[in-house]
N, C-alpha and C positions, 0 to 999 in steps of 0.2 A: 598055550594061552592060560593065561590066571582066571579069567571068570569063564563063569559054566553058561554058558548061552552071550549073545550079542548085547543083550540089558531090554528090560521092558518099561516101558513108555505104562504108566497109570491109567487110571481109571478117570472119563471126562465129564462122568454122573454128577448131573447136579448137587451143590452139598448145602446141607440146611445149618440154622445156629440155632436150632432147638434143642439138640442133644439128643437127635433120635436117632439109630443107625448106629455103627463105626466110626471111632475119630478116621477123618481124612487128614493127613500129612498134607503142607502146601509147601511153595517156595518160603513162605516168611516164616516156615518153624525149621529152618536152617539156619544157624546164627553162631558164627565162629569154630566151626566143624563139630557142635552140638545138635540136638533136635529139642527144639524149646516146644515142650507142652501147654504151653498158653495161646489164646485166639485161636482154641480149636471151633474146625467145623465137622461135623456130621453127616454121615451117608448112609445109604441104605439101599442096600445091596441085597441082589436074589443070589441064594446059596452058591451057585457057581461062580459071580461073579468077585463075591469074599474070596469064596478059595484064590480063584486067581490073582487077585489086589492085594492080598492078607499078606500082610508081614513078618518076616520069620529072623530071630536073632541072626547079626552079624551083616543081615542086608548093608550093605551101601546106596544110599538115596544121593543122585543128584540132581542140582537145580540147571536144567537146560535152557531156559529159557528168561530175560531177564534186560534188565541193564547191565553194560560190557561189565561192571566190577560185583555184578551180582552171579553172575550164567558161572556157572561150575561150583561154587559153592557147595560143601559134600559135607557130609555125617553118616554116623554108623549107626543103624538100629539098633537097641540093646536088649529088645525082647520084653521088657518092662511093663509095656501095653499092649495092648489090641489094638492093630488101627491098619488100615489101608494105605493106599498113595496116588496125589490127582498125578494130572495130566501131564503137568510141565515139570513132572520130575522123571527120571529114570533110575531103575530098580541095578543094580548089577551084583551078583552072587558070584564069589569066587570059589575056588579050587582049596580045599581046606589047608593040602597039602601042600601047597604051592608058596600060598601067599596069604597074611592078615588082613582081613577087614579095614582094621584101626591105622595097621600101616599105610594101607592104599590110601586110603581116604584123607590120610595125612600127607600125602605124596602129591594127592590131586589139589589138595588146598599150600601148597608150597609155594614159593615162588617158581622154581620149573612146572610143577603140573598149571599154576597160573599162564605159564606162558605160554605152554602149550593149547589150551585153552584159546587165549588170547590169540594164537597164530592160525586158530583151527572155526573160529566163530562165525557164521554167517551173520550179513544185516540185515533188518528191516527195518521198515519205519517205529523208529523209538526201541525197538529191540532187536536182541542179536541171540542168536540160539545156535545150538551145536547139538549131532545127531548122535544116538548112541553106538551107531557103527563107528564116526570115528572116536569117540569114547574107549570106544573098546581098542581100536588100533593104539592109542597110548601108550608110549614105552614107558614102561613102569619098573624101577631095579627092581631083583627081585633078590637082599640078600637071604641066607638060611633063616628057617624062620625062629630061631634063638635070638639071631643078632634084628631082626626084626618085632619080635617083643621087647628086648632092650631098648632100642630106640623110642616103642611107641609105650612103655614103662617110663624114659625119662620125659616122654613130651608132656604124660597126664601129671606128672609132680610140676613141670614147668608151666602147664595150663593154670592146672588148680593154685599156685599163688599169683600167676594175672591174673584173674579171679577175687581170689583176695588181694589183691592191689586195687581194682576196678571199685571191689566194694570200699575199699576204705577214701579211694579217692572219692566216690558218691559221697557219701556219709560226709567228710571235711567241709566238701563243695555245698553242701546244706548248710551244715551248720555255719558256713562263711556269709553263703545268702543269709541266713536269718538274724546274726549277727551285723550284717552292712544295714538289714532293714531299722532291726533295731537302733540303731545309731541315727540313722537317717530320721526317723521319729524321734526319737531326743534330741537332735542339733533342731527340726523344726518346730520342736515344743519350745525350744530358749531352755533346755537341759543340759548343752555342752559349754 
């Protein structure tokens, strides 16, 4: 097996938006196989329970629980911050030698690992969740991990200009809004 234990399930400690404690990781700071440091909340944790929740480079966080096209949603910790993980995400640590972080997690947000997911989700009312044993059951390739940095080397050159496409698209789409407004107030001043 690629990861080192079954995956753990976070921490269900209430979390404050004062900024006291530990950033807490949620489902919504997963966003396109990133972890977005915005709308963070705060926790506050007795020493053993940091250590247990405390995040260490190369974790993979997934979001378990969710709306069907939200539940699996994954990103790779990069060790950048200090912060924990709630409830409705699970932690899973691999095998160094085995397998990449960045490649799994790119694997689990694919359209196969999607579907797997998809094949694999329980429902409930308004939501559907999936557990981290079968998580872990996931057949995941596993090629050398050469030709597994290559892969996950041209995804970040491929990510990073959607990226910059997304922003340029923003930016045009502004300026088009404000541009139509403008116009809109001069044809109703009697300026066109």
């Amino acid at each position: 097996p690629i990861c080192n234990g079954l995956g753990q399930y976070g921490t269900s400690e209430k979390s404050n938006g004062a900024g006291e404690g530990l950033p807490v990781l949620r489902m919504g700071n997963i966003s396109e196989g990133f972890l977005i440091w915005d709308d963070l909340r705060f926790i506050e944790l007795p020493e053993s329970e940091q250590a247990k929740y405390r995040l260490a480079t190369g974790d993979i966080l997934f979001n378990r629980t969710n709306s069907a096209e939200l539940v699996g949603k994954t990103a790779v910790f990069d060790g950048q911050h200090d912060a924990v993980f709630a409830s409705y995400l699970i932690r899973f640590r691999l095998d160094a030698t085995q397998a990449l972080p960045e490649f799994v997690s790119a694997f689990i947000n694919s359209r196969a690992g999607r579907e797997f997911v998809r094949r694999h989700m329980g429902r409930a009312i308004g939501q559907v969740n999936i557990s981290a044993s079968v998580m872990h059951n996931m057949p995941v390739p596993v090629p050398p991990l050469s030709v597994q940095q290559d892969i996950v080397d041209g995804l970040l050159v491929k990510q990073k200009t959607a990226m910059q496409l997304r922003r340029a698209i923003v930016l045009v789409s502004t300026q088009l809004q404000t541009l139509c407004a403008a116009e809109l107030r001069a044809g109703f001043d009697g300026r066109m």
